[in-house]
Biopython code that builds the backbone (N, CA, C, O; Angstrom):
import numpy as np
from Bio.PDB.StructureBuilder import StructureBuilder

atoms = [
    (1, "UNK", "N", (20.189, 13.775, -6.647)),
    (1, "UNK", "CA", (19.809, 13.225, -7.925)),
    (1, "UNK", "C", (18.565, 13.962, -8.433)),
    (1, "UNK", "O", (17.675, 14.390, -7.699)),
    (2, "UNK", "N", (18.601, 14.067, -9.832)),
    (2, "UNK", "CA", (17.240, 14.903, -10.321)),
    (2, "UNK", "C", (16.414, 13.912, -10.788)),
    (2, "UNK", "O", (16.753, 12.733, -10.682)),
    (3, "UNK", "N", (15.375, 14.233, -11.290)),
    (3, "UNK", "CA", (14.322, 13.425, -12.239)),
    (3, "UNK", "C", (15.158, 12.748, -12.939)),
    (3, "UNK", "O", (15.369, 11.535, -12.965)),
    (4, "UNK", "N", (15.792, 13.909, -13.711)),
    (4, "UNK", "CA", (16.306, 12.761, -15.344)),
    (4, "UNK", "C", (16.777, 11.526, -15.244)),
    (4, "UNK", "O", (16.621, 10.531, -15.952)),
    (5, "UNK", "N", (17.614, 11.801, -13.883)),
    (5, "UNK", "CA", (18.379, 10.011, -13.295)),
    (5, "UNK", "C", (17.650, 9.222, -13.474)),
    (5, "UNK", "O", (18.247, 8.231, -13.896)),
    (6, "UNK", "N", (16.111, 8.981, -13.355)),
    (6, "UNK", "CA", (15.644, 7.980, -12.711)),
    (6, "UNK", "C", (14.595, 7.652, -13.945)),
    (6, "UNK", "O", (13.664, 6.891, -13.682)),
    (7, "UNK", "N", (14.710, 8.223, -15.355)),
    (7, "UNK", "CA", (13.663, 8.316, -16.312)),
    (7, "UNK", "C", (13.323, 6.877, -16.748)),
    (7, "UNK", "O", (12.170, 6.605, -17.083)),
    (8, "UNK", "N", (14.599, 5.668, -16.754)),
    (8, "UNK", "CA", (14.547, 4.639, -17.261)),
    (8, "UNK", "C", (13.685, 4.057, -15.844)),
    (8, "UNK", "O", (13.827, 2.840, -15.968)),
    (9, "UNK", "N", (13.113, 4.213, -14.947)),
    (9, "UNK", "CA", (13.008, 3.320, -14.020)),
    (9, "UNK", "C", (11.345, 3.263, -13.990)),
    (9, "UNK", "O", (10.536, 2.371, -13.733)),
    (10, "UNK", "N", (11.217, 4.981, -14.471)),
    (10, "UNK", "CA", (8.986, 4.955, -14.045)),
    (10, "UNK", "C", (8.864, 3.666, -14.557)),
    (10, "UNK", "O", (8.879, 2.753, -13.732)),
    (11, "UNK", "N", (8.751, 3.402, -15.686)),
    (11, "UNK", "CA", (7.801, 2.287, -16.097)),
    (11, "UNK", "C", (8.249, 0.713, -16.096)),
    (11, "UNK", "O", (7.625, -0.167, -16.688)),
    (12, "UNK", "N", (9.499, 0.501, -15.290)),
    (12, "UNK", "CA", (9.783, -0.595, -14.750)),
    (12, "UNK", "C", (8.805, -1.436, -14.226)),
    (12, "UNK", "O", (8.023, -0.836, -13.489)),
    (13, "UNK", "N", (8.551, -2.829, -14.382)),
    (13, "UNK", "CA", (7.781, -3.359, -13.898)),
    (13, "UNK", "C", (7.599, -3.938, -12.484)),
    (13, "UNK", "O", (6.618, -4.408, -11.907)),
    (14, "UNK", "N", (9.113, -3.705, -12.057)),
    (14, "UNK", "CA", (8.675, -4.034, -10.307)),
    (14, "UNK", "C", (8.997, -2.781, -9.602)),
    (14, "UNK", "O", (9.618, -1.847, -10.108)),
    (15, "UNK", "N", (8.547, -2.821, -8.437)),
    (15, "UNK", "CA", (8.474, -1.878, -7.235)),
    (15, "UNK", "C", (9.896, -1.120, -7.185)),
    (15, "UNK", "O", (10.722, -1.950, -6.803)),
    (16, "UNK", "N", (10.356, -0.187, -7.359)),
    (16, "UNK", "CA", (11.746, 0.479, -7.180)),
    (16, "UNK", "C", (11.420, 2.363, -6.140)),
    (16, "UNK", "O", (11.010, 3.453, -6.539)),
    (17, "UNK", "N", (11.876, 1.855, -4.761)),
    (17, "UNK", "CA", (11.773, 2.920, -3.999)),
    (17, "UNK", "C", (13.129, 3.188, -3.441)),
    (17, "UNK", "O", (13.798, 2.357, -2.827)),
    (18, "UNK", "N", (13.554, 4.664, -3.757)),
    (18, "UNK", "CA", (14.724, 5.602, -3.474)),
    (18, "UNK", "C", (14.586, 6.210, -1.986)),
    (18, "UNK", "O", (13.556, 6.774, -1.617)),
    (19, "UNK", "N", (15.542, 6.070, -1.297)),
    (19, "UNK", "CA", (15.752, 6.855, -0.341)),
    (19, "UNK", "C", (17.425, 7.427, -0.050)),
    (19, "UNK", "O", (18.502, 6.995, -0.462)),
    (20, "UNK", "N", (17.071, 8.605, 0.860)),
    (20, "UNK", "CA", (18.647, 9.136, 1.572)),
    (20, "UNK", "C", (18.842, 8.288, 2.791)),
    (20, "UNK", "O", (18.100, 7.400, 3.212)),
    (21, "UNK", "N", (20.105, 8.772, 3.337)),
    (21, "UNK", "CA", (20.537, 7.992, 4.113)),
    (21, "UNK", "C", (19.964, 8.238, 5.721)),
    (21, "UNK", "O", (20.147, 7.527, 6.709)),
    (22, "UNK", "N", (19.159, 9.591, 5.582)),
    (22, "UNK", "CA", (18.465, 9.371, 6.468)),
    (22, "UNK", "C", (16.859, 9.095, 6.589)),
    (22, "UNK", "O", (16.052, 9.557, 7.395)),
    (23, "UNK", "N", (16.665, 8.126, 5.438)),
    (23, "UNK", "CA", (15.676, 7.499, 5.590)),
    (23, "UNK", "C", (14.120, 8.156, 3.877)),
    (23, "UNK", "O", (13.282, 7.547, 3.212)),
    (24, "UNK", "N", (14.539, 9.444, 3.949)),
    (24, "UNK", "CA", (13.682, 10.626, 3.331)),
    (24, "UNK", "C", (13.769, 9.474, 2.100)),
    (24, "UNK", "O", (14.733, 8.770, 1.800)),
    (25, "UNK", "N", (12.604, 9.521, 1.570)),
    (25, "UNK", "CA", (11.992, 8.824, 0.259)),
    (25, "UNK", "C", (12.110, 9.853, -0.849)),
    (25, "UNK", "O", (11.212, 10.695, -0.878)),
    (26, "UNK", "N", (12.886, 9.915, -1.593)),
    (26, "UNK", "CA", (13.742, 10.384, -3.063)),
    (26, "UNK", "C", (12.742, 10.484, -4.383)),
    (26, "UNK", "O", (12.391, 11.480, -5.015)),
    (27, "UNK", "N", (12.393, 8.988, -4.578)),
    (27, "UNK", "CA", (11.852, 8.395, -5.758)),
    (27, "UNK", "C", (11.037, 7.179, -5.356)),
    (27, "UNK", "O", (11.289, 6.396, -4.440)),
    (28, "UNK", "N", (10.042, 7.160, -6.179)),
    (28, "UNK", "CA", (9.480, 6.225, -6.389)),
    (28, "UNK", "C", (9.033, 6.115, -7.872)),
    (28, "UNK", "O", (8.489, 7.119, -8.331)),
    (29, "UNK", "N", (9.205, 4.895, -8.798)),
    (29, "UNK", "CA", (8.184, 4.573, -9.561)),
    (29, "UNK", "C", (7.042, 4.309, -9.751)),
    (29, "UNK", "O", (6.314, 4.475, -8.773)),
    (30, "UNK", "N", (6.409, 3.818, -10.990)),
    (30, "UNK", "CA", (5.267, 4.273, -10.872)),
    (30, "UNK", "C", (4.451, 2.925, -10.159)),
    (30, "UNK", "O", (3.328, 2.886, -9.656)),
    (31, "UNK", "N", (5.506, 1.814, -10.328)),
    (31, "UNK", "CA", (4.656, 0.116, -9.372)),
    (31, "UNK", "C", (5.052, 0.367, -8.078)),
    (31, "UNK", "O", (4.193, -0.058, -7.305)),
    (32, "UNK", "N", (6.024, 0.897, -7.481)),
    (32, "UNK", "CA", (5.813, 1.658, -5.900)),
    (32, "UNK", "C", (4.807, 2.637, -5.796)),
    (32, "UNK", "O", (4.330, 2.496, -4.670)),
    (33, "UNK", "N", (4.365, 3.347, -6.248)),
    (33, "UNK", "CA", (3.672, 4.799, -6.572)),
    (33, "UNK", "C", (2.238, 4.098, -5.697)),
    (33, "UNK", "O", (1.747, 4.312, -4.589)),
    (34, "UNK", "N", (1.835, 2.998, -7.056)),
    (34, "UNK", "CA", (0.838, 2.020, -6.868)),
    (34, "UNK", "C", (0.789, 0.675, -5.880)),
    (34, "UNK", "O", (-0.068, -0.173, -5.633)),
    (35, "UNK", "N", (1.579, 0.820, -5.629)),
    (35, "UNK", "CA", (1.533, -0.236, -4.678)),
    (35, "UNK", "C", (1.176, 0.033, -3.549)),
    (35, "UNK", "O", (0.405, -0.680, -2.906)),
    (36, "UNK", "N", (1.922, 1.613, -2.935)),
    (36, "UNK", "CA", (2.202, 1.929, -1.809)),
    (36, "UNK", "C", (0.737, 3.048, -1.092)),
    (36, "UNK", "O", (0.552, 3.439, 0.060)),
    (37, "UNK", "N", (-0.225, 3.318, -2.604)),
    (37, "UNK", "CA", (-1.082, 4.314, -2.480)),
    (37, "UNK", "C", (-2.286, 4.439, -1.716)),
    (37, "UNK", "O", (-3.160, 3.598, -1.925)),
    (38, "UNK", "N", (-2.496, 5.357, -0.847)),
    (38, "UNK", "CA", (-3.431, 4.806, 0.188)),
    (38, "UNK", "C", (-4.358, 6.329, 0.688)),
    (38, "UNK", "O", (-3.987, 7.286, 1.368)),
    (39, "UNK", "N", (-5.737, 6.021, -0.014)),
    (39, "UNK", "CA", (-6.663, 7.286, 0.419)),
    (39, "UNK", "C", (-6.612, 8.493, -0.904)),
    (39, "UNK", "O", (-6.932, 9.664, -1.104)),
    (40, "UNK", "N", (-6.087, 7.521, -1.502)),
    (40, "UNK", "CA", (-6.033, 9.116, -3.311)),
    (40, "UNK", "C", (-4.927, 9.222, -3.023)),
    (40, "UNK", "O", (-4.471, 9.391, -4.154)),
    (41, "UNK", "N", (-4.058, 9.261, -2.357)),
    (41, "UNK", "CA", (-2.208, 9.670, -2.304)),
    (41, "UNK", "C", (-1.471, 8.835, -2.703)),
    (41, "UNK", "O", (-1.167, 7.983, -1.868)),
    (42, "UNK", "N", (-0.957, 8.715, -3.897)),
    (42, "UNK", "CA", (-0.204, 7.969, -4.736)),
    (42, "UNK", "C", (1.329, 8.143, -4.435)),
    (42, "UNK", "O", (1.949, 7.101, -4.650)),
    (43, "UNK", "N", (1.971, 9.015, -4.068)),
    (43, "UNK", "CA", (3.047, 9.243, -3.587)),
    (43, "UNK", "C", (3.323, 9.624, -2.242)),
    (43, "UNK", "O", (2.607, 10.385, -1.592)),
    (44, "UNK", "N", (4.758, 8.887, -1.679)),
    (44, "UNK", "CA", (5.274, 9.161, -0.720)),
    (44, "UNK", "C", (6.248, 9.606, -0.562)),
    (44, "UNK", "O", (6.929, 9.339, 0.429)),
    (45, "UNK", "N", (6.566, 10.314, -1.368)),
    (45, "UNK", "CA", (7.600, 11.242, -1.883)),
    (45, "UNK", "C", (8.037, 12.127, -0.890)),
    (45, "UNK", "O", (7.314, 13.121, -0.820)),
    (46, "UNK", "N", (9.044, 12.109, -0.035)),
    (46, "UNK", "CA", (9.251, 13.204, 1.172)),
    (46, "UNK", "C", (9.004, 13.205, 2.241)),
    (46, "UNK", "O", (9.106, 14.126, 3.051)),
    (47, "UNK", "N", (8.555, 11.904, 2.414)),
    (47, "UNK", "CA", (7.969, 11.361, 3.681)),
    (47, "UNK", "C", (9.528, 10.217, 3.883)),
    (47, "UNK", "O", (10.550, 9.955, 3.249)),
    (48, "UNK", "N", (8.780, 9.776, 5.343)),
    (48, "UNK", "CA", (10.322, 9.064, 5.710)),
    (48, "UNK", "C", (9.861, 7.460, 5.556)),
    (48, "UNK", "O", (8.790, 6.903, 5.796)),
    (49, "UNK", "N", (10.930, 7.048, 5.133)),
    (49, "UNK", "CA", (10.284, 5.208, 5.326)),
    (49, "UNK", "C", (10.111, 4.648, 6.686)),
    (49, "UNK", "O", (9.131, 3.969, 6.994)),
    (50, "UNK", "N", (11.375, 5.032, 7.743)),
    (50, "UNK", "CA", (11.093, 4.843, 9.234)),
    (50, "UNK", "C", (9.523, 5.105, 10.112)),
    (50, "UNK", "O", (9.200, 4.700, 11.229)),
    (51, "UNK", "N", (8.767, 5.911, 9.151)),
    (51, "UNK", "CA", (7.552, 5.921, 9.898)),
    (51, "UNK", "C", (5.947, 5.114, 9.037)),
    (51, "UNK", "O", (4.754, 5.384, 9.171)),
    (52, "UNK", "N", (6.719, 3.999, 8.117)),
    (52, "UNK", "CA", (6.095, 3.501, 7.264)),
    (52, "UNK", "C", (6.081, 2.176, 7.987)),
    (52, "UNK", "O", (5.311, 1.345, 7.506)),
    (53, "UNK", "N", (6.729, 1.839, 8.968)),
    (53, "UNK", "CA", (7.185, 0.230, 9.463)),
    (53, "UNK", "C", (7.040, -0.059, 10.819)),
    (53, "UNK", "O", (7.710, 0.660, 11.561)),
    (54, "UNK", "N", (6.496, -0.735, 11.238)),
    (54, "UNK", "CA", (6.112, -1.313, 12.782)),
    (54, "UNK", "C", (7.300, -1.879, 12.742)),
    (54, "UNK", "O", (8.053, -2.252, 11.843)),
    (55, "UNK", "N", (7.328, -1.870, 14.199)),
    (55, "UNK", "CA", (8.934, -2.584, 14.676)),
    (55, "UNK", "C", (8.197, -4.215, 14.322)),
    (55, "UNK", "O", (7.049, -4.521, 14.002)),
    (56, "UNK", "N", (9.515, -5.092, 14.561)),
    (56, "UNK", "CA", (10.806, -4.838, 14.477)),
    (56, "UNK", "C", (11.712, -4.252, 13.590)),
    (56, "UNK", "O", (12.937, -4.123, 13.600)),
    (57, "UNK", "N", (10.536, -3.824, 12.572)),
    (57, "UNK", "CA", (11.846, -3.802, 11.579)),
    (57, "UNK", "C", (11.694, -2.430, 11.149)),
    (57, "UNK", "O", (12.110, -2.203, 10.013)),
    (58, "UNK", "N", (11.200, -1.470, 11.785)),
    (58, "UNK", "CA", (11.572, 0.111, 12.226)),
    (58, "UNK", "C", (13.326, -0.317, 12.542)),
    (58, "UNK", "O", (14.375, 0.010, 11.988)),
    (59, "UNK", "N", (13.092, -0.931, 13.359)),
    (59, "UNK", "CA", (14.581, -0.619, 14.393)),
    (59, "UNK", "C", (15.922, -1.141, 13.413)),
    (59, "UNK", "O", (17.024, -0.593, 13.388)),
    (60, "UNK", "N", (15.431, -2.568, 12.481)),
    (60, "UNK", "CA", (16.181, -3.452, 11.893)),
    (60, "UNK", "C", (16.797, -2.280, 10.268)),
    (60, "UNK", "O", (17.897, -2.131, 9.734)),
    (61, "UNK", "N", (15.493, -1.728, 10.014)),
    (61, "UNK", "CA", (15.648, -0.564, 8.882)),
    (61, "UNK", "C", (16.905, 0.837, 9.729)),
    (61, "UNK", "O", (17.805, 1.402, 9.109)),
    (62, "UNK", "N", (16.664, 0.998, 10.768)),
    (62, "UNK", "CA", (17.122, 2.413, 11.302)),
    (62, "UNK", "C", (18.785, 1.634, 11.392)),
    (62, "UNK", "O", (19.830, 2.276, 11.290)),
    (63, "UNK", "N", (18.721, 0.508, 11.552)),
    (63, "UNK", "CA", (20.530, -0.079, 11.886)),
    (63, "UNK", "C", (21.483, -0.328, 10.240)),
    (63, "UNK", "O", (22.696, -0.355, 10.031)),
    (64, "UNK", "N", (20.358, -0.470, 9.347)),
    (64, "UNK", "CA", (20.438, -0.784, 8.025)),
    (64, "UNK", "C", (21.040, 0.230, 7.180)),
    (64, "UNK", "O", (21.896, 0.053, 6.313)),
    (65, "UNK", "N", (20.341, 1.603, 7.632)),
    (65, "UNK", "CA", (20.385, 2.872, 7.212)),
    (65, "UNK", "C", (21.526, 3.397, 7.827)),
    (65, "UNK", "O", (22.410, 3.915, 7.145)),
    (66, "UNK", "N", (21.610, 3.305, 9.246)),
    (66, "UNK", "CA", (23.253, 3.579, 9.890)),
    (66, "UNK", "C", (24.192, 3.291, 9.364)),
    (66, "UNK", "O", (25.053, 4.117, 9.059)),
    (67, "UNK", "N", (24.288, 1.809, 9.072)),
    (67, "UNK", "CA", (25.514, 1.310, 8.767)),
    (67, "UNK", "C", (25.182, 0.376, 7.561)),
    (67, "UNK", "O", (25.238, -0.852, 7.640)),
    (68, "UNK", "N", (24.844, 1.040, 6.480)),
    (68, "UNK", "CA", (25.080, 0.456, 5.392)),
    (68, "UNK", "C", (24.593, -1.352, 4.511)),
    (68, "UNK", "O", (24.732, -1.873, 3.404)),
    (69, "UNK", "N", (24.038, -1.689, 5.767)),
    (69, "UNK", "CA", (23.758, -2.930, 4.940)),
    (69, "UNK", "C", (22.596, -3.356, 4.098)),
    (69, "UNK", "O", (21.541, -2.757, 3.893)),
    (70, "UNK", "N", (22.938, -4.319, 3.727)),
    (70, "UNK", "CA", (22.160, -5.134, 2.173)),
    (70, "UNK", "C", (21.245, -5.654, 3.311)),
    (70, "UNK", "O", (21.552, -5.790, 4.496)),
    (71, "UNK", "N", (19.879, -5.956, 2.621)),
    (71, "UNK", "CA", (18.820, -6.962, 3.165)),
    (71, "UNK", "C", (17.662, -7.278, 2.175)),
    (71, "UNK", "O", (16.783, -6.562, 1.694)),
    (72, "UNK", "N", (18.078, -9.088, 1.984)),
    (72, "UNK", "CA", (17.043, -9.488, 0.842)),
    (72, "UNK", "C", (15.928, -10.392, 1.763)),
    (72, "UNK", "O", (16.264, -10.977, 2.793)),
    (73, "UNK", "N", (14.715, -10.404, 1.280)),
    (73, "UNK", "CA", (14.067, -11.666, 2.213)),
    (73, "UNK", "C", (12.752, -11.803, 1.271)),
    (73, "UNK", "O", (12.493, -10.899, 0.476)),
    (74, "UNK", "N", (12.036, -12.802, 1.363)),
    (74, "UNK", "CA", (10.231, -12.588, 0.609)),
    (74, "UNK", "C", (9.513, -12.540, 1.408)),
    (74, "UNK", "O", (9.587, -12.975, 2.558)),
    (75, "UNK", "N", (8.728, -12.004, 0.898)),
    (75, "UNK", "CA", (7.394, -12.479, 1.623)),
    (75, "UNK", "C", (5.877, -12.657, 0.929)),
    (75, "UNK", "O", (5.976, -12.632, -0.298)),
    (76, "UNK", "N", (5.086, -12.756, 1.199)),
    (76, "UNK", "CA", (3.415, -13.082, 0.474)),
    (76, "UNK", "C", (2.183, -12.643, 1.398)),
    (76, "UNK", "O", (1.787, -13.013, 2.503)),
    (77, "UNK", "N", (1.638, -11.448, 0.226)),
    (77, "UNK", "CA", (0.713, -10.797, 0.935)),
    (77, "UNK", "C", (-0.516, -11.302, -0.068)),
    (77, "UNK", "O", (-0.195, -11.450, -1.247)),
    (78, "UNK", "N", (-1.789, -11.556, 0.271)),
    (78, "UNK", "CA", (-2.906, -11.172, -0.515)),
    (78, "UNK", "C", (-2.742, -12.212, -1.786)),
    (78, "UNK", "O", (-3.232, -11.959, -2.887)),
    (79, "UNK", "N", (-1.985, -13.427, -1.498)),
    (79, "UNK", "CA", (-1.889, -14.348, -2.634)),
    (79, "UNK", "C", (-0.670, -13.758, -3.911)),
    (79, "UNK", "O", (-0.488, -14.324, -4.989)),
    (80, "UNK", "N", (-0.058, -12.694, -3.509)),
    (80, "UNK", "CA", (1.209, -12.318, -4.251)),
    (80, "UNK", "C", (2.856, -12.912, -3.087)),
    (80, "UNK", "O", (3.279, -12.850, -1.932)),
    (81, "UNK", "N", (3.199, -13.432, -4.419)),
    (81, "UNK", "CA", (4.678, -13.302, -3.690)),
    (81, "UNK", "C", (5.975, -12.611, -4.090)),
    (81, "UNK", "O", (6.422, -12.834, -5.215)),
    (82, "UNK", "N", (6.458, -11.992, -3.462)),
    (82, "UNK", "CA", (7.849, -10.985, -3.989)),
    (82, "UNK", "C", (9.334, -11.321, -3.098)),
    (82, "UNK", "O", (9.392, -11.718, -1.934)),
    (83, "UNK", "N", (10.358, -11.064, -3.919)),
    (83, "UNK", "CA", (11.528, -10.880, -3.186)),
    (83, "UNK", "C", (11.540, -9.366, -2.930)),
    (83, "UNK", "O", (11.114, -8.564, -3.761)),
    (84, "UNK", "N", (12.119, -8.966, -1.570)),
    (84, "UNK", "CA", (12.707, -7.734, -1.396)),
    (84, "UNK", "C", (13.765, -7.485, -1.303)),
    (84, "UNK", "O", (14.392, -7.954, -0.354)),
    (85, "UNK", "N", (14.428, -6.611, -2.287)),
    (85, "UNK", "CA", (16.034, -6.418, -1.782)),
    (85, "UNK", "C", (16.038, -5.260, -1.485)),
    (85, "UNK", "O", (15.136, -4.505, -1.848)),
    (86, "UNK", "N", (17.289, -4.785, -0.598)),
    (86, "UNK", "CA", (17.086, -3.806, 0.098)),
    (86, "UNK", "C", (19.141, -3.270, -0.139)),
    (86, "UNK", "O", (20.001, -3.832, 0.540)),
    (87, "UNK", "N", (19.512, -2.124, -1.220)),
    (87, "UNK", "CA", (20.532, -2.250, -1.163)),
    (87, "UNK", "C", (21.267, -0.650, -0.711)),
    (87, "UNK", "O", (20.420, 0.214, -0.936)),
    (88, "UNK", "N", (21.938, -0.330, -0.424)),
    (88, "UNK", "CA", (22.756, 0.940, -0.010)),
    (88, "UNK", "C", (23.525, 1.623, -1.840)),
    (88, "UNK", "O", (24.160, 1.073, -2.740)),
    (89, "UNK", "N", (23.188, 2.523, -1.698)),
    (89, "UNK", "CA", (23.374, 3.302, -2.862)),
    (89, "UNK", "C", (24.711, 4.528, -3.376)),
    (89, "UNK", "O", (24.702, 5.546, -2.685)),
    (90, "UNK", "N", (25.223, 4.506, -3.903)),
    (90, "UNK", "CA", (26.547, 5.781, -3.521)),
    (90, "UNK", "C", (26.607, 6.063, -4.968)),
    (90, "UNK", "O", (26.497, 5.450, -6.030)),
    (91, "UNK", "N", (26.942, 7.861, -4.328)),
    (91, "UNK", "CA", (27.312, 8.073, -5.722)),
    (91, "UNK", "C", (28.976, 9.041, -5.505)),
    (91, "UNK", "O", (29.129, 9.816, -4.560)),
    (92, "UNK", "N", (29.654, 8.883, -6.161)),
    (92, "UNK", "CA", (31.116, 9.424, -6.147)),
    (92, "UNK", "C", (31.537, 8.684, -4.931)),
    (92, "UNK", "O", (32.048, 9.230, -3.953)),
    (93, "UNK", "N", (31.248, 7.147, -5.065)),
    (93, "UNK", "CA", (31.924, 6.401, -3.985)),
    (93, "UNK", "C", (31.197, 6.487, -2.346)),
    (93, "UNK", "O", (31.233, 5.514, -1.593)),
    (94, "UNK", "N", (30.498, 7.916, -1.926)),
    (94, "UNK", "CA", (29.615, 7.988, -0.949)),
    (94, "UNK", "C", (28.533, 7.693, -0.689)),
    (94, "UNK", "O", (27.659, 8.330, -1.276)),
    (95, "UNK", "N", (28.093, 6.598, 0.303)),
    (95, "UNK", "CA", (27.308, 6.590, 0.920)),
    (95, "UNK", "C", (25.912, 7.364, 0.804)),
    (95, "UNK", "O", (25.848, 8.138, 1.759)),
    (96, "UNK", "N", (25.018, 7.433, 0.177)),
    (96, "UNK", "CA", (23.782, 8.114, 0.101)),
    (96, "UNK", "C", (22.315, 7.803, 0.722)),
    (96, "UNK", "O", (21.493, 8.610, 1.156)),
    (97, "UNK", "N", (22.229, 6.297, 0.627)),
    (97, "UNK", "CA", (21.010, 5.915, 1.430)),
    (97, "UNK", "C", (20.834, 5.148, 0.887)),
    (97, "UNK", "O", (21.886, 4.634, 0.505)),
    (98, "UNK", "N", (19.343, 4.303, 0.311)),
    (98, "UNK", "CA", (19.120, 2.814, 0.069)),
    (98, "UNK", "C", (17.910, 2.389, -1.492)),
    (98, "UNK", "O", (16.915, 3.100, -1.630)),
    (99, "UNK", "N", (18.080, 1.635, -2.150)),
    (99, "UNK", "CA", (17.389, 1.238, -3.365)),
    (99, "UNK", "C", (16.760, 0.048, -2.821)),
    (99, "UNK", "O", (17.455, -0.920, -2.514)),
    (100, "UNK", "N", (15.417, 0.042, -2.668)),
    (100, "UNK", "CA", (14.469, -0.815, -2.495)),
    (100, "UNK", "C", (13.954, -1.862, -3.787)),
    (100, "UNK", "O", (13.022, -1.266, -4.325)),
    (101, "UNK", "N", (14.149, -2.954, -4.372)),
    (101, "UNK", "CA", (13.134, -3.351, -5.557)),
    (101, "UNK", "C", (12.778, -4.269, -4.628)),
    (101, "UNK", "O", (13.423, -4.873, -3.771)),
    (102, "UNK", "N", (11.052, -4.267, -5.111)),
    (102, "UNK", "CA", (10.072, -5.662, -4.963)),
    (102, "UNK", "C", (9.854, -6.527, -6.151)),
    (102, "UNK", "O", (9.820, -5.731, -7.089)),
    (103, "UNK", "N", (9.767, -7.155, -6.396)),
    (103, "UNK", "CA", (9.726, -8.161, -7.555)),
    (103, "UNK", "C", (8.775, -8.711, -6.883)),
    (103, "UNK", "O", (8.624, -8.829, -5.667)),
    (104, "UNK", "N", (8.087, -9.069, -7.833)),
    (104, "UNK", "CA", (6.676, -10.049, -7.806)),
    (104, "UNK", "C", (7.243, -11.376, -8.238)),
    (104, "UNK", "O", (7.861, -11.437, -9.301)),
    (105, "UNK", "N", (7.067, -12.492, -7.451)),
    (105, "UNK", "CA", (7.473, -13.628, -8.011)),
    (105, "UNK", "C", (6.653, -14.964, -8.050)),
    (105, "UNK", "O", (5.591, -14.829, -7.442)),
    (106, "UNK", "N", (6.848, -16.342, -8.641)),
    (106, "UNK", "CA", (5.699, -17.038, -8.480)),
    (106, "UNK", "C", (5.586, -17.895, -6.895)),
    (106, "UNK", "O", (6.659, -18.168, -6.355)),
    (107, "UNK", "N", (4.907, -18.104, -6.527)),
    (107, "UNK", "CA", (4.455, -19.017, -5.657)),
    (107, "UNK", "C", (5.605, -20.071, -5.388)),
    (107, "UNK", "O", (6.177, -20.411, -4.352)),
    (108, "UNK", "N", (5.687, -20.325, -6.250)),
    (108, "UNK", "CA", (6.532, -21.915, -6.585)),
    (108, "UNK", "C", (7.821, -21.897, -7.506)),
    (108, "UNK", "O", (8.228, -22.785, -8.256)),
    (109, "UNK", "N", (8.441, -20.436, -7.201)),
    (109, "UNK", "CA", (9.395, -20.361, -8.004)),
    (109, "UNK", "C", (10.925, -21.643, -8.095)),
    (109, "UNK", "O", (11.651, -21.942, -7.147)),
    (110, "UNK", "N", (10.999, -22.047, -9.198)),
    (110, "UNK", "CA", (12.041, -23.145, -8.883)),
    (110, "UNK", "C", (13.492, -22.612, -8.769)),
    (110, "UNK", "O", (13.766, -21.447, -9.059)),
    (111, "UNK", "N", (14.257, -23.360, -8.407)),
    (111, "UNK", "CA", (15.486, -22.779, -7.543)),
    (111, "UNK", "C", (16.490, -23.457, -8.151)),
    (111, "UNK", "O", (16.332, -24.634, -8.475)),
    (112, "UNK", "N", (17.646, -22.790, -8.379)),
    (112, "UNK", "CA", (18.640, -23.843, -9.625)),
    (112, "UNK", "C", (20.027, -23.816, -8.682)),
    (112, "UNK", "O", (20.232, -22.905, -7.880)),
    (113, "UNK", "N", (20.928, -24.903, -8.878)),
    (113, "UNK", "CA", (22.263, -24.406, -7.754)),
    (113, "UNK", "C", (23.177, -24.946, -9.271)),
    (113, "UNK", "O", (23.028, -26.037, -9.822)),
    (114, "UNK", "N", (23.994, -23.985, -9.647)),
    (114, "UNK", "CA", (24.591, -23.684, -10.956)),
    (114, "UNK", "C", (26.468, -24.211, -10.220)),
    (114, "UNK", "O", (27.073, -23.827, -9.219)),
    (115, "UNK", "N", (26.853, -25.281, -11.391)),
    (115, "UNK", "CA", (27.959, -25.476, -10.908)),
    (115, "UNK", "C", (28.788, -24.766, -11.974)),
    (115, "UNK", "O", (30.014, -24.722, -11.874)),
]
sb = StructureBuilder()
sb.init_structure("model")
sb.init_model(0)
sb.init_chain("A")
sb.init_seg("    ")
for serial, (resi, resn, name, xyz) in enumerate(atoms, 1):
    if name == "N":
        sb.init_residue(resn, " ", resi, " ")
    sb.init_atom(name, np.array(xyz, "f"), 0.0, 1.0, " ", f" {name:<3s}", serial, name[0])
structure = sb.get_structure()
């Protein structure tokens, strides 16, 4: 994928991080860019996500990346709370690697069960 793919996504307001299927970080926008930036290095562009993660979930990411699966969960850092989804990506039907969004969400988000 080139730049142009991904033009609608810089200024998205939640976290959107690209990777291949073996892990290599693709893309990032510009609320990953910032989120993730540490020491003046704003990008992690080319670096691997597997060496971004203390186990367990090094190992839980490396089985994810093998074989294809989805993984949503939240969590709350620093008085923010976000969903993470974690989805497998293809293009011409293949398998490519994984689309990360974080969403920032409220504290107390209410929950609806739709009949």
């Amino acid at each position: 994928m080139t730049e142009q793919d991904y033009v609608w996504m810089h200024e998205f307001p939640s976290a959107i991080t690209v990777c291949d299927s073996d892990g290599k970080i693709l893309y990032m926008n510009n609320k990953s860019k910032k989120t993730f930036e540490k020491n003046g290095e704003n990008s992690m562009i080319g670096t691997n996500v597997l060496d971004c993660h203390p186990e367990p979930s090094k190992t839980k990411l490396k089985t994810m990346l093998a074989q294809g699966n989805a993984n949503s969960y939240t969590i709350e850092k620093n008085g923010i709370k976000k969903l993470i989804h974690q989805s497998p990506w293809y293009e011409d039907g293949k398998y490519k690697g994984f689309v990360e969004i974080s969403v920032e969400i409220p504290i107390d988000m209410p929950h609806f069960i739709r009949h």
